[in-house]
Jmol script that loads the backbone (N, CA, C; Angstrom):
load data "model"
ATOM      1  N   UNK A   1      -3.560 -99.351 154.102  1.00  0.00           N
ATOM      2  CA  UNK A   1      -2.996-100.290 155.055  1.00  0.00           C
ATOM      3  C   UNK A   1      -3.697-101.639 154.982  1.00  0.00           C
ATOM      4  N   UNK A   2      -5.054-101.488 155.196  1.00  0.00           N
ATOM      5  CA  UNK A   2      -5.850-102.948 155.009  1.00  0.00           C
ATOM      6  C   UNK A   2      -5.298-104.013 153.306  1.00  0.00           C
ATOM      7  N   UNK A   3      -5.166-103.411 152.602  1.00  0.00           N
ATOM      8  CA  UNK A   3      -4.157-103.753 151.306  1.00  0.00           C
ATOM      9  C   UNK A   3      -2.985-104.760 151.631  1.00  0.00           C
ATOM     10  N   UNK A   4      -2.125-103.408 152.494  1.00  0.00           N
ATOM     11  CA  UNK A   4      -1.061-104.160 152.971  1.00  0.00           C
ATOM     12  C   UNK A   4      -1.064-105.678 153.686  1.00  0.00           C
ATOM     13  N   UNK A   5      -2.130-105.462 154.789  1.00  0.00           N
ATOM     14  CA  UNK A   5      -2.377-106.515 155.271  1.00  0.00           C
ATOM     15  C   UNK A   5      -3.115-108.194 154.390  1.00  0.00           C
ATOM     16  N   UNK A   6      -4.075-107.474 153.721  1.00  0.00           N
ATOM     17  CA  UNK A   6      -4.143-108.586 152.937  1.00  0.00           C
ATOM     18  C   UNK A   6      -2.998-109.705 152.108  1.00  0.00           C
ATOM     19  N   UNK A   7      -2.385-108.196 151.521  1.00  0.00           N
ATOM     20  CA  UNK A   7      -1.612-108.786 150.884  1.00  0.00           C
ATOM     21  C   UNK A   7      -0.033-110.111 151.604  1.00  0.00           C
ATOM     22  N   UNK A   8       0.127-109.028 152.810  1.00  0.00           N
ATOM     23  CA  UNK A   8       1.128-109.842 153.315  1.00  0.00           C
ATOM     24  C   UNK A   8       0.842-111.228 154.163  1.00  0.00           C
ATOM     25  N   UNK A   9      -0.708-111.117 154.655  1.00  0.00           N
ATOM     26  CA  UNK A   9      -0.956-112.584 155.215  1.00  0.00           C
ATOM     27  C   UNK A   9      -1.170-113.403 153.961  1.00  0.00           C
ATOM     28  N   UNK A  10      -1.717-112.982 153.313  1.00  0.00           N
ATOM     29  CA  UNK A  10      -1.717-113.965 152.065  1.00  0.00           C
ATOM     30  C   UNK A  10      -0.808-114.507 151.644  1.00  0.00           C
ATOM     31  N   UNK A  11       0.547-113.816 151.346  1.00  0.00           N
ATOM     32  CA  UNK A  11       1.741-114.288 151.155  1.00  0.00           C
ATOM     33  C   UNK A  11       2.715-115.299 152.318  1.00  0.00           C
ATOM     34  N   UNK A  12       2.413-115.227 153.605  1.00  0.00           N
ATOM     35  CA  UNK A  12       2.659-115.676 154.471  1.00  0.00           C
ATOM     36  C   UNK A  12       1.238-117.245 154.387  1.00  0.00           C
ATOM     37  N   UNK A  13       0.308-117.054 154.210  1.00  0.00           N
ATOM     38  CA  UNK A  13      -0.189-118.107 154.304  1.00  0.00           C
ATOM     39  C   UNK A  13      -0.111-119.146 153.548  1.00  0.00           C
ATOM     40  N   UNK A  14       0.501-119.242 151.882  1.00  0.00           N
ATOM     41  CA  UNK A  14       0.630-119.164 151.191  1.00  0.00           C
ATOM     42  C   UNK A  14       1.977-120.022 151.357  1.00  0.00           C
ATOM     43  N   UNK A  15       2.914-119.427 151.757  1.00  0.00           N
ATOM     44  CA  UNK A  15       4.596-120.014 151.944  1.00  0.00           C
ATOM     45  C   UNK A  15       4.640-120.845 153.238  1.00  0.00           C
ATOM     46  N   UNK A  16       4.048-120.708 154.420  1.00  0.00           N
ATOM     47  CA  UNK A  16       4.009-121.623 155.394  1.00  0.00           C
ATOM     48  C   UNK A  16       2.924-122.887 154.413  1.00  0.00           C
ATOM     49  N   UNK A  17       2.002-122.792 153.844  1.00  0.00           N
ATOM     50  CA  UNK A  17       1.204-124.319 153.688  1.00  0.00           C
ATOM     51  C   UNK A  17       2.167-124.945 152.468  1.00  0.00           C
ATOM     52  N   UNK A  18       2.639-124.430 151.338  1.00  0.00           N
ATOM     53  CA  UNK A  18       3.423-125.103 150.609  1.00  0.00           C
ATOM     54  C   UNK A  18       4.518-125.875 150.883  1.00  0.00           C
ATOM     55  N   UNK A  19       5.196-125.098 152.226  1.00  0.00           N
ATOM     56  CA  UNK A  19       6.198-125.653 152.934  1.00  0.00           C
ATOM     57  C   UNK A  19       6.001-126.938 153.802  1.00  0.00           C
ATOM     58  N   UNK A  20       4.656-126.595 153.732  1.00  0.00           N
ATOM     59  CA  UNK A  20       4.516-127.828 155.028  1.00  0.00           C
ATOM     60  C   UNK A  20       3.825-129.128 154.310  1.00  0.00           C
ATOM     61  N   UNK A  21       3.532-129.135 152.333  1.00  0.00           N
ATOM     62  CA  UNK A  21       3.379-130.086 151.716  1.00  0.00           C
ATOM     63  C   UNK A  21       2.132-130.089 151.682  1.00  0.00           C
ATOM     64  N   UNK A  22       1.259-128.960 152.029  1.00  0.00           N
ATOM     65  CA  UNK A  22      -0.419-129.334 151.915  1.00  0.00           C
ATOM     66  C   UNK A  22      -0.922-128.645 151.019  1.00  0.00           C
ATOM     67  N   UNK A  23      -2.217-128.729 151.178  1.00  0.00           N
ATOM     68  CA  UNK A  23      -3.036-128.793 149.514  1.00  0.00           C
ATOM     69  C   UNK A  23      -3.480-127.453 150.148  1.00  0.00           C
ATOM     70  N   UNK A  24      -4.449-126.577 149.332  1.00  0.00           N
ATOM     71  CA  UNK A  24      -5.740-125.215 149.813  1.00  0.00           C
ATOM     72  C   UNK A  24      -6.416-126.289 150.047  1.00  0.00           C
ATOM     73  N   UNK A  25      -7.074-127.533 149.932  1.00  0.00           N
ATOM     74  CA  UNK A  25      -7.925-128.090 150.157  1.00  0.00           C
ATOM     75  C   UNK A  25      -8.029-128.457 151.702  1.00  0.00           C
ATOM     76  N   UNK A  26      -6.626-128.893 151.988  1.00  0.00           N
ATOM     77  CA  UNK A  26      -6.297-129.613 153.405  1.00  0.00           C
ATOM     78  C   UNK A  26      -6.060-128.811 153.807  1.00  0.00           C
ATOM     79  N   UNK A  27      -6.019-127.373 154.290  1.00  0.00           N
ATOM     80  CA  UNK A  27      -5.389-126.138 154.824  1.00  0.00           C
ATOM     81  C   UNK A  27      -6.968-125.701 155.351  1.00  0.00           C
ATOM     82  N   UNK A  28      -7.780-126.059 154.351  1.00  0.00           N
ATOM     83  CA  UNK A  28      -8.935-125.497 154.247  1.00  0.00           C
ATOM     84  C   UNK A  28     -10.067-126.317 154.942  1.00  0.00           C
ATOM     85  N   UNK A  29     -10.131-127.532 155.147  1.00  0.00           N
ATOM     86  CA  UNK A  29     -10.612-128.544 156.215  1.00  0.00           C
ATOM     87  C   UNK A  29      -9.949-127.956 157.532  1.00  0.00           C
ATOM     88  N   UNK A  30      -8.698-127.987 157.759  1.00  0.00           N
ATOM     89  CA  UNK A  30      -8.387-127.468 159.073  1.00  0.00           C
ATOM     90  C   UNK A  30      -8.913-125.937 159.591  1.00  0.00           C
ATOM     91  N   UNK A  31      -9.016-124.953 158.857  1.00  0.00           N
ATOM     92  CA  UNK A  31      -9.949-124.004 159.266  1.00  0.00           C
ATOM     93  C   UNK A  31     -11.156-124.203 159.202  1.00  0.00           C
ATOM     94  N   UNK A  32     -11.950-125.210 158.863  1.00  0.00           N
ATOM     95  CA  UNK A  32     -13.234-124.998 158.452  1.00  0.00           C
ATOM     96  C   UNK A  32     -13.876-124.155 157.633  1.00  0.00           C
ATOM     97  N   UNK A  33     -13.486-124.398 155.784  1.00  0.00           N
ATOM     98  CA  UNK A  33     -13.907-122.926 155.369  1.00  0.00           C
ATOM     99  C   UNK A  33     -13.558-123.956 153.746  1.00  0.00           C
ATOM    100  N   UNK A  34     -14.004-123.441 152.917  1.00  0.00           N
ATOM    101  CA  UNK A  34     -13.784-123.732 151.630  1.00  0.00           C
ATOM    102  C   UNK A  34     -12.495-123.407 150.726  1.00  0.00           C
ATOM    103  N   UNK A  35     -11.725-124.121 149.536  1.00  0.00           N
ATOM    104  CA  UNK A  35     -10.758-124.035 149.368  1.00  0.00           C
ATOM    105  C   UNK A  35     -10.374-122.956 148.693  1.00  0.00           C
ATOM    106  N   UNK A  36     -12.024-122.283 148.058  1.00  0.00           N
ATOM    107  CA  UNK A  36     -11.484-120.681 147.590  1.00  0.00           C
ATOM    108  C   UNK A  36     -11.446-119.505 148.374  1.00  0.00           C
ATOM    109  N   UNK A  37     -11.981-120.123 150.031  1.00  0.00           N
ATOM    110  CA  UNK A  37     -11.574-118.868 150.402  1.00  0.00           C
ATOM    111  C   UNK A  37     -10.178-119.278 150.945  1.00  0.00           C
ATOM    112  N   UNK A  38      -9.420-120.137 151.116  1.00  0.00           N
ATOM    113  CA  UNK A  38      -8.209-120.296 151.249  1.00  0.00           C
ATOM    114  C   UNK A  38      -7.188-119.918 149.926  1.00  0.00           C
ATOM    115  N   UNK A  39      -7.653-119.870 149.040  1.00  0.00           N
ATOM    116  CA  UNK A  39      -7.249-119.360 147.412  1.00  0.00           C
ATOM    117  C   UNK A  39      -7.435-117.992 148.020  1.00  0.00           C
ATOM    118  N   UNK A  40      -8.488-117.278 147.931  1.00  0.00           N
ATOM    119  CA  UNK A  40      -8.847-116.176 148.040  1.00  0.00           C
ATOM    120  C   UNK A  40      -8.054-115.281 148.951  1.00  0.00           C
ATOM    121  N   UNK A  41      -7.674-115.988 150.127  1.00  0.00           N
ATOM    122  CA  UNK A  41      -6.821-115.500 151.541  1.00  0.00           C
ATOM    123  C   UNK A  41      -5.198-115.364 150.948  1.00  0.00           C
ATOM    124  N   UNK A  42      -4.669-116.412 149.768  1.00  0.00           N
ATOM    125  CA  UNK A  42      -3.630-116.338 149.685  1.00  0.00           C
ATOM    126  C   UNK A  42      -3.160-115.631 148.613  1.00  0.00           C
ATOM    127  N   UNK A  43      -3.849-114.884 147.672  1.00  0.00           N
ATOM    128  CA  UNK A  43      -4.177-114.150 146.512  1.00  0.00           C
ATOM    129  C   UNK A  43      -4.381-112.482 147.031  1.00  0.00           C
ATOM    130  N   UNK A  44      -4.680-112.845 148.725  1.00  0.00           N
ATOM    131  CA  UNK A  44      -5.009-111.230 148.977  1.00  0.00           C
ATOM    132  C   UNK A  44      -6.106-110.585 148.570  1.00  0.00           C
ATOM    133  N   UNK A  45      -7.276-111.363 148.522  1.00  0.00           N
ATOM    134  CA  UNK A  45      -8.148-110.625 148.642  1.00  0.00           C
ATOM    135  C   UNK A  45      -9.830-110.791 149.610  1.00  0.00           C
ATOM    136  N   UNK A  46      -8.977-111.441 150.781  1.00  0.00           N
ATOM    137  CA  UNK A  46      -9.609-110.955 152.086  1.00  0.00           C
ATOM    138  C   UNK A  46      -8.586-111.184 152.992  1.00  0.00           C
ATOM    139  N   UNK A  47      -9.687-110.641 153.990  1.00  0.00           N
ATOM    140  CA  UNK A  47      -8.921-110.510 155.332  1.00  0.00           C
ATOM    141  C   UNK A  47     -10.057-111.634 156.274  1.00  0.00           C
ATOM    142  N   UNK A  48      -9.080-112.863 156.362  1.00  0.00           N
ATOM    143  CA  UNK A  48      -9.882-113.868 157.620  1.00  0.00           C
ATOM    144  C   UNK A  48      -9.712-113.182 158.672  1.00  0.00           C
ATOM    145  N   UNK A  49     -11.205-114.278 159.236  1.00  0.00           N
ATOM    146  CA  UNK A  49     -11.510-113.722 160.942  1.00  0.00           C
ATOM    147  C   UNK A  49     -10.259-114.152 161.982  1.00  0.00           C
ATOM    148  N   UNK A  50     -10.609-113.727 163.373  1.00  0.00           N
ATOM    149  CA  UNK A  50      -9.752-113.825 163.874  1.00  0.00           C
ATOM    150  C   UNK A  50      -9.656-115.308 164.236  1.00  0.00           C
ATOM    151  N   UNK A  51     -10.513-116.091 164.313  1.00  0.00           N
ATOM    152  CA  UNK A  51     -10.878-117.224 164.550  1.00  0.00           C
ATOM    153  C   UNK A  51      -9.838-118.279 163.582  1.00  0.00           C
ATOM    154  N   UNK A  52      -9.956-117.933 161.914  1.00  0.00           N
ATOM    155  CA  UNK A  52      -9.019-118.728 161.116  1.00  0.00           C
ATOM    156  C   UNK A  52      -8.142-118.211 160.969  1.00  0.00           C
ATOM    157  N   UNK A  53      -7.015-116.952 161.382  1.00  0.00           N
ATOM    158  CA  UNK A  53      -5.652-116.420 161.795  1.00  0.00           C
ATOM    159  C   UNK A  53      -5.829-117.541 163.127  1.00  0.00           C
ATOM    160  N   UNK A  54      -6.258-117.454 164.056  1.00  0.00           N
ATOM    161  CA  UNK A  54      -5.796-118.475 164.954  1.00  0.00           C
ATOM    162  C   UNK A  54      -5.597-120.131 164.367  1.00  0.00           C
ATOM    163  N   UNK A  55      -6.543-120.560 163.977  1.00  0.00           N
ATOM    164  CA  UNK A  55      -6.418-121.938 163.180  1.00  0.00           C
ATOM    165  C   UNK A  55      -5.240-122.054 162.476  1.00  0.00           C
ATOM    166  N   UNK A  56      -4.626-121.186 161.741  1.00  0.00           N
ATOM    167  CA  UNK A  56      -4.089-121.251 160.620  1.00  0.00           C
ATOM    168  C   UNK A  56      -2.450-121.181 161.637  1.00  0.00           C
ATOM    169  N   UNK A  57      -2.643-120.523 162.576  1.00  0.00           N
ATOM    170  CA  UNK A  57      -1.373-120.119 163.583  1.00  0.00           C
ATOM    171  C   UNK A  57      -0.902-121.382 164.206  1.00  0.00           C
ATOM    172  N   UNK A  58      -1.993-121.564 164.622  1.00  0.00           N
ATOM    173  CA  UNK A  58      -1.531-123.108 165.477  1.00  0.00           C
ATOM    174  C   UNK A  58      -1.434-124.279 164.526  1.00  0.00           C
ATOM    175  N   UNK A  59      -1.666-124.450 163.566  1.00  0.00           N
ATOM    176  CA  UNK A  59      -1.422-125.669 162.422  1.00  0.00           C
ATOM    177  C   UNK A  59      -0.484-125.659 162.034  1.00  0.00           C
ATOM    178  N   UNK A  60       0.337-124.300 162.008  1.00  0.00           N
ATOM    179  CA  UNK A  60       2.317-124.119 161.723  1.00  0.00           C
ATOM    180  C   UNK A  60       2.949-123.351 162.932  1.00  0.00           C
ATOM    181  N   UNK A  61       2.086-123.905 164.118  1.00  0.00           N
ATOM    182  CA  UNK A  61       2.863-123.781 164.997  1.00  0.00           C
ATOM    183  C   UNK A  61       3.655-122.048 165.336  1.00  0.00           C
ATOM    184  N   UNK A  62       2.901-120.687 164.691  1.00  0.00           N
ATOM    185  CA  UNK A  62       3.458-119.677 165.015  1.00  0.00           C
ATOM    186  C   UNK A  62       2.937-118.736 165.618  1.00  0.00           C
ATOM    187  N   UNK A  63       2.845-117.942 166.124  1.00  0.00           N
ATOM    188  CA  UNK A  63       2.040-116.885 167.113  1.00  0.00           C
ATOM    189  C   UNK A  63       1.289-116.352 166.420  1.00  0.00           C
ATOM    190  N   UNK A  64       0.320-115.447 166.815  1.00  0.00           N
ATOM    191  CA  UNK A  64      -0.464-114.483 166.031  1.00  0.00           C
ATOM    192  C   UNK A  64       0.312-113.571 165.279  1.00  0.00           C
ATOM    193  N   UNK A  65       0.877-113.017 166.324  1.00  0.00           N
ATOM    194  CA  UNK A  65       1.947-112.224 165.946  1.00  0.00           C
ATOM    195  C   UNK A  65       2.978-111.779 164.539  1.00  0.00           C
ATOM    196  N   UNK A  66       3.104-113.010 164.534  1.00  0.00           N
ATOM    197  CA  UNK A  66       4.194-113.594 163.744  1.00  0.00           C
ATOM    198  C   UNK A  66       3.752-113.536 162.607  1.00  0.00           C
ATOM    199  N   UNK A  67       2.035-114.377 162.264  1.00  0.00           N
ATOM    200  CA  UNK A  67       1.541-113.857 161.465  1.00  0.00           C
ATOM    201  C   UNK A  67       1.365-112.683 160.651  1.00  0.00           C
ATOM    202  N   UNK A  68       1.041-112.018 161.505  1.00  0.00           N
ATOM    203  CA  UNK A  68       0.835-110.549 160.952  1.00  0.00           C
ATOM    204  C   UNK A  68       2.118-109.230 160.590  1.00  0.00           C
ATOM    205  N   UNK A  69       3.044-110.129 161.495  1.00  0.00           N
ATOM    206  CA  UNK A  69       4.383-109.489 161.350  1.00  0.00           C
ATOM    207  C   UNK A  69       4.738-108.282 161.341  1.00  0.00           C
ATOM    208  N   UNK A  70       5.836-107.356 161.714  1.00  0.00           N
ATOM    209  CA  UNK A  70       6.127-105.936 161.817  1.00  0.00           C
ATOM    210  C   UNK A  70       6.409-105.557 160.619  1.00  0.00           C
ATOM    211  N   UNK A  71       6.490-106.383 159.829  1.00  0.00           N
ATOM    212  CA  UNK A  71       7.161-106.021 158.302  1.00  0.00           C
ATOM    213  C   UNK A  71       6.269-104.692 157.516  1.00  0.00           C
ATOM    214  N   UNK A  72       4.657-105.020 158.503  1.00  0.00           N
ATOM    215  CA  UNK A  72       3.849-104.205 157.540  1.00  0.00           C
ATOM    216  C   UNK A  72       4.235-102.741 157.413  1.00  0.00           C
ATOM    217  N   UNK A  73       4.862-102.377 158.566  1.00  0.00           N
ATOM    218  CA  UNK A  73       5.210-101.265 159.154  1.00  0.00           C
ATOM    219  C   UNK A  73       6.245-100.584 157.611  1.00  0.00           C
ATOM    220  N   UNK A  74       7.420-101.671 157.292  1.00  0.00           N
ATOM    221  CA  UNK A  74       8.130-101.695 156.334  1.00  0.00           C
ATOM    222  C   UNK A  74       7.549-101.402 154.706  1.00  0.00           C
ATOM    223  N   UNK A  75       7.751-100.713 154.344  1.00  0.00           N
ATOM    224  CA  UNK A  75       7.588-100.919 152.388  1.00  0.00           C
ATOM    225  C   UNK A  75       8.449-101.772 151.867  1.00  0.00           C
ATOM    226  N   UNK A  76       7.900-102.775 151.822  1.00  0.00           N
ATOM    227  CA  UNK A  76       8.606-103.757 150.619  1.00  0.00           C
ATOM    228  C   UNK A  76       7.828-104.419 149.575  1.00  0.00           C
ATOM    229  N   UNK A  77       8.349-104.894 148.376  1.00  0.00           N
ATOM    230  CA  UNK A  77       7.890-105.060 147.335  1.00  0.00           C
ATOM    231  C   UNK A  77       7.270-106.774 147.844  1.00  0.00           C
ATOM    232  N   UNK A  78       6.042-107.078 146.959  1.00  0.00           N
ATOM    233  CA  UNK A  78       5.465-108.400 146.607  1.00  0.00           C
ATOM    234  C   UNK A  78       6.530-109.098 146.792  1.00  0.00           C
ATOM    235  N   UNK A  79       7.048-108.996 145.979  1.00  0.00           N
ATOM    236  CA  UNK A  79       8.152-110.576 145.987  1.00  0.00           C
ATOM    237  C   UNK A  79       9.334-110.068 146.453  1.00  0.00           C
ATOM    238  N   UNK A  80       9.665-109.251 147.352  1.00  0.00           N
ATOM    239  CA  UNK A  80      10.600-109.345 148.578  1.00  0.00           C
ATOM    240  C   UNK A  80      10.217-110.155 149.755  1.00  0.00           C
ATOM    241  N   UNK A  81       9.116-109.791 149.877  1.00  0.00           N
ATOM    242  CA  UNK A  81       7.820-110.568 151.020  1.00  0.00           C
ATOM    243  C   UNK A  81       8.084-112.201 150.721  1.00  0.00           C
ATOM    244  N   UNK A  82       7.514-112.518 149.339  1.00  0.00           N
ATOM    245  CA  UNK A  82       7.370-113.893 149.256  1.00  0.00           C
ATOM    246  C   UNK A  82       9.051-114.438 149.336  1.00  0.00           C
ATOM    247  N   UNK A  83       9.815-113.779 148.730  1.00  0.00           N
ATOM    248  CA  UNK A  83      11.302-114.513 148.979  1.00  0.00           C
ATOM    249  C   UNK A  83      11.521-114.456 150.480  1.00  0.00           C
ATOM    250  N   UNK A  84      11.424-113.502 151.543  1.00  0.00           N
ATOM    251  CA  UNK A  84      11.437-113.542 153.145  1.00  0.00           C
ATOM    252  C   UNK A  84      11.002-114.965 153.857  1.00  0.00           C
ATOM    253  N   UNK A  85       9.653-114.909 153.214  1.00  0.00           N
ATOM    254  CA  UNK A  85       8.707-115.953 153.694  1.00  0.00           C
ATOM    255  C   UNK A  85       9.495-117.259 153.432  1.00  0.00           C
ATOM    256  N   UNK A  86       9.470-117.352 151.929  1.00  0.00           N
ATOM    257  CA  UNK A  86      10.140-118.912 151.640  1.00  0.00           C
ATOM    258  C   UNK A  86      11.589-119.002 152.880  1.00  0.00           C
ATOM    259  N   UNK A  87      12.108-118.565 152.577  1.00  0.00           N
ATOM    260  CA  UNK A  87      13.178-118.305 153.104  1.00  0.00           C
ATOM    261  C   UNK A  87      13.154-118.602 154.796  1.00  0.00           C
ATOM    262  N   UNK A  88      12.032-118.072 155.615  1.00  0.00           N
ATOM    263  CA  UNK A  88      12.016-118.122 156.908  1.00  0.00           C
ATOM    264  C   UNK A  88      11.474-119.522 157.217  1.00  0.00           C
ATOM    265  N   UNK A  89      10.552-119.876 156.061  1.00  0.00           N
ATOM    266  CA  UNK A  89      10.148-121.062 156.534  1.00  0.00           C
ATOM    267  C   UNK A  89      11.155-122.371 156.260  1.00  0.00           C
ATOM    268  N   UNK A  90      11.434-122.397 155.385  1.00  0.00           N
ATOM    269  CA  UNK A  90      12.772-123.228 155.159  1.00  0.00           C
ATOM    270  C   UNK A  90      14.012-122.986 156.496  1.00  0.00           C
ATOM    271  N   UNK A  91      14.115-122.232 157.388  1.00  0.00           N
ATOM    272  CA  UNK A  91      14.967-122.313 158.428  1.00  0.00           C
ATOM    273  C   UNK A  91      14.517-122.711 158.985  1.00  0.00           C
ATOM    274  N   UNK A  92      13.063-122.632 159.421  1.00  0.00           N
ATOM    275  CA  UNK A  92      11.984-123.220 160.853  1.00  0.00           C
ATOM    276  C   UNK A  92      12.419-124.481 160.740  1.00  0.00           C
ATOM    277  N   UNK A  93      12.518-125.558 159.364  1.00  0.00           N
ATOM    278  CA  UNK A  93      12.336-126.869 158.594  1.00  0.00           C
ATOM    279  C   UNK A  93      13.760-127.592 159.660  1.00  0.00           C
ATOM    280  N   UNK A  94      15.065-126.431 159.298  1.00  0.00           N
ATOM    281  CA  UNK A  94      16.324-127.042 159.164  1.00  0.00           C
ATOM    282  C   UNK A  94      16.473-127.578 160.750  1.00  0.00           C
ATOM    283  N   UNK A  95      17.072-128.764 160.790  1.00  0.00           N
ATOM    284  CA  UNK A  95      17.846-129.431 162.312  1.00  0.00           C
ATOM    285  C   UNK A  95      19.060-128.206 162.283  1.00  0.00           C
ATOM    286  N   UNK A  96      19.708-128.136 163.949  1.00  0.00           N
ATOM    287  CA  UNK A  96      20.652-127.574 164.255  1.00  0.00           C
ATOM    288  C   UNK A  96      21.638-127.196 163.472  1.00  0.00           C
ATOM    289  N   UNK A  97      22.662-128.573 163.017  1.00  0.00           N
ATOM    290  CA  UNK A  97      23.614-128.943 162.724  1.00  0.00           C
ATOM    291  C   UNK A  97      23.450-128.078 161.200  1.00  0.00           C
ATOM    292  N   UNK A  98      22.498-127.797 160.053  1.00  0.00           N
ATOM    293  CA  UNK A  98      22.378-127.637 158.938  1.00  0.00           C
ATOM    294  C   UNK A  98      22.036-125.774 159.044  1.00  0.00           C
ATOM    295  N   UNK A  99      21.035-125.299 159.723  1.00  0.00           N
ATOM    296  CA  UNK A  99      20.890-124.311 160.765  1.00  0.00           C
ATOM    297  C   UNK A  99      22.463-123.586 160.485  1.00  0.00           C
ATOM    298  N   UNK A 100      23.366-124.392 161.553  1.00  0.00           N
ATOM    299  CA  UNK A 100      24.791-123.697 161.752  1.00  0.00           C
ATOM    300  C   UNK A 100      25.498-123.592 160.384  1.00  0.00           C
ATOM    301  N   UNK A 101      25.373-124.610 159.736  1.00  0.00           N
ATOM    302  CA  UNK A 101      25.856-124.474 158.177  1.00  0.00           C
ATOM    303  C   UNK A 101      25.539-123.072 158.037  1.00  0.00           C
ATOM    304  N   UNK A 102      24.367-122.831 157.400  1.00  0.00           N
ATOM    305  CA  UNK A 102      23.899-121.760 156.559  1.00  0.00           C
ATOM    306  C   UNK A 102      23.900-120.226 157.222  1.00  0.00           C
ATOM    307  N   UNK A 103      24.528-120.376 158.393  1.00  0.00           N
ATOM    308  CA  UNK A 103      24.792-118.934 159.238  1.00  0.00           C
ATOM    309  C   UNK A 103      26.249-118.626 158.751  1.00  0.00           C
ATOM    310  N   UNK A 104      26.887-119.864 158.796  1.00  0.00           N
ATOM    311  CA  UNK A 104      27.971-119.581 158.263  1.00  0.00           C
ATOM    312  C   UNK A 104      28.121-118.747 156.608  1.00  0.00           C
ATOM    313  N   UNK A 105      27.114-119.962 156.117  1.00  0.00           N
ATOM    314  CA  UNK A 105      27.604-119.425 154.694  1.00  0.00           C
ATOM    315  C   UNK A 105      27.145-117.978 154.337  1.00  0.00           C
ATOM    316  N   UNK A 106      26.011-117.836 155.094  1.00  0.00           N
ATOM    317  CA  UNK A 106      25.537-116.048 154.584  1.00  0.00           C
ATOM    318  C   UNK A 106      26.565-115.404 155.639  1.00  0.00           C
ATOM    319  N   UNK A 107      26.887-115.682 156.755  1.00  0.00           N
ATOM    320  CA  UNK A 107      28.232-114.776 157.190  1.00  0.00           C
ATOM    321  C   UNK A 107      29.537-114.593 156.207  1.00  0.00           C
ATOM    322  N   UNK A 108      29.876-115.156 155.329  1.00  0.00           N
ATOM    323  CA  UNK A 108      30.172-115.265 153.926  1.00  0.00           C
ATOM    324  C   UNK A 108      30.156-114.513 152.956  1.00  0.00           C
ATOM    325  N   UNK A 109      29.176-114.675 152.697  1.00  0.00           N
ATOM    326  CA  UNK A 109      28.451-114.035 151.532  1.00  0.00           C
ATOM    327  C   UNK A 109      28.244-112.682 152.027  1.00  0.00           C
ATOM    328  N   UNK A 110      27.734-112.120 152.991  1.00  0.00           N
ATOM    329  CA  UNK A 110      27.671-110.589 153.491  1.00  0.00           C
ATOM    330  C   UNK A 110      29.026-109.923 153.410  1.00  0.00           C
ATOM    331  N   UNK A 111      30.024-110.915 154.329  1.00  0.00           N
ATOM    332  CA  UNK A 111      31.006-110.284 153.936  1.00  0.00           C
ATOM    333  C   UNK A 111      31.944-109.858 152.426  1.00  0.00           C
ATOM    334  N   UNK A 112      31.505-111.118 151.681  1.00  0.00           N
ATOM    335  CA  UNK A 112      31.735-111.150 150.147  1.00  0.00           C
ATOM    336  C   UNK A 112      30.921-109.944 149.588  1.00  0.00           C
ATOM    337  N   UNK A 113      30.189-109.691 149.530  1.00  0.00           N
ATOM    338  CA  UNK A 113      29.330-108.686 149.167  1.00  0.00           C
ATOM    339  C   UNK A 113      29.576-106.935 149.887  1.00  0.00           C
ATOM    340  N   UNK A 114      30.148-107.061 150.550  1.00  0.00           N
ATOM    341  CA  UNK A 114      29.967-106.066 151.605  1.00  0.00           C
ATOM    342  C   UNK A 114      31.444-104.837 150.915  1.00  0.00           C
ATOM    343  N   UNK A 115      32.222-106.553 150.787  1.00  0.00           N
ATOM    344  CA  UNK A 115      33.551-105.672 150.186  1.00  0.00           C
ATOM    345  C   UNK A 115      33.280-105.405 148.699  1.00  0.00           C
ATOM    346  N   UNK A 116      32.540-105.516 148.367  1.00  0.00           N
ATOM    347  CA  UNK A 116      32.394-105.082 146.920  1.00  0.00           C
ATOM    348  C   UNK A 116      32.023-103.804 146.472  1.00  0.00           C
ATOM    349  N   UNK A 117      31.046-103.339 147.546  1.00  0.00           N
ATOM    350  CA  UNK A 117      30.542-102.142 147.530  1.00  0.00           C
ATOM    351  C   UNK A 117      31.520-101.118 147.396  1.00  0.00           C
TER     352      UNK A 117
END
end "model"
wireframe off; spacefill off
backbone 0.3
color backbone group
């Protein structure tokens, strides 16, 4: 389980700072901590204190929670995770109006897909 966890905050930490245009360097000033252990955190191979899960929460604005996510509970592959992530954070990004677009279009596409089966 501790695996799991590494692995999935890493991936989550990882897709929120790219998204938001910052460096490991500048990610890594805002926690107070060096840029390989911000490498290191997003590579999965530690587990930060609770102190920089909080830092790191409030700099993209998401709960603890959220962080750590129920997903762990879930088996999913590496890069199901990282496609989720990109993916969630790019909606946080979108205004309303663009938002409603893209509900549409995967209401769409599910259904396109759905009948195929």
């Amino acid at each position: 389980m501790k695996e799991d966890v590494k692995k999935f905050l890493g991936i989550k930490v990882r897709s929120m700072r790219e998204n938001a245009g910052l460096t490991q360097e500048e990610l890594a000033a805002i926690c107070d901590v060096s840029w390989r252990t911000i490498s290191n955190l997003e590579r999965g191979l530690v587990v930060p204190d609770l102190l920089m899960v909080f830092k790191i929460a409030k700099r993209f604005q998401v709960s603890i929670d959220e962080m750590m996510g129920e997903r762990l509970s879930v088996q999913k592959s590496i890069r199901r995770l990282e496609d989720e992530n990109i993916i969630m954070e790019k909606i946080r990004n979108m205004d309303d109006r663009l938002l409603g677009y893209v509900i549409d279009q995967l209401d769409l596409l599910s259904k396109h897909f759905r009948a195929k089966k």
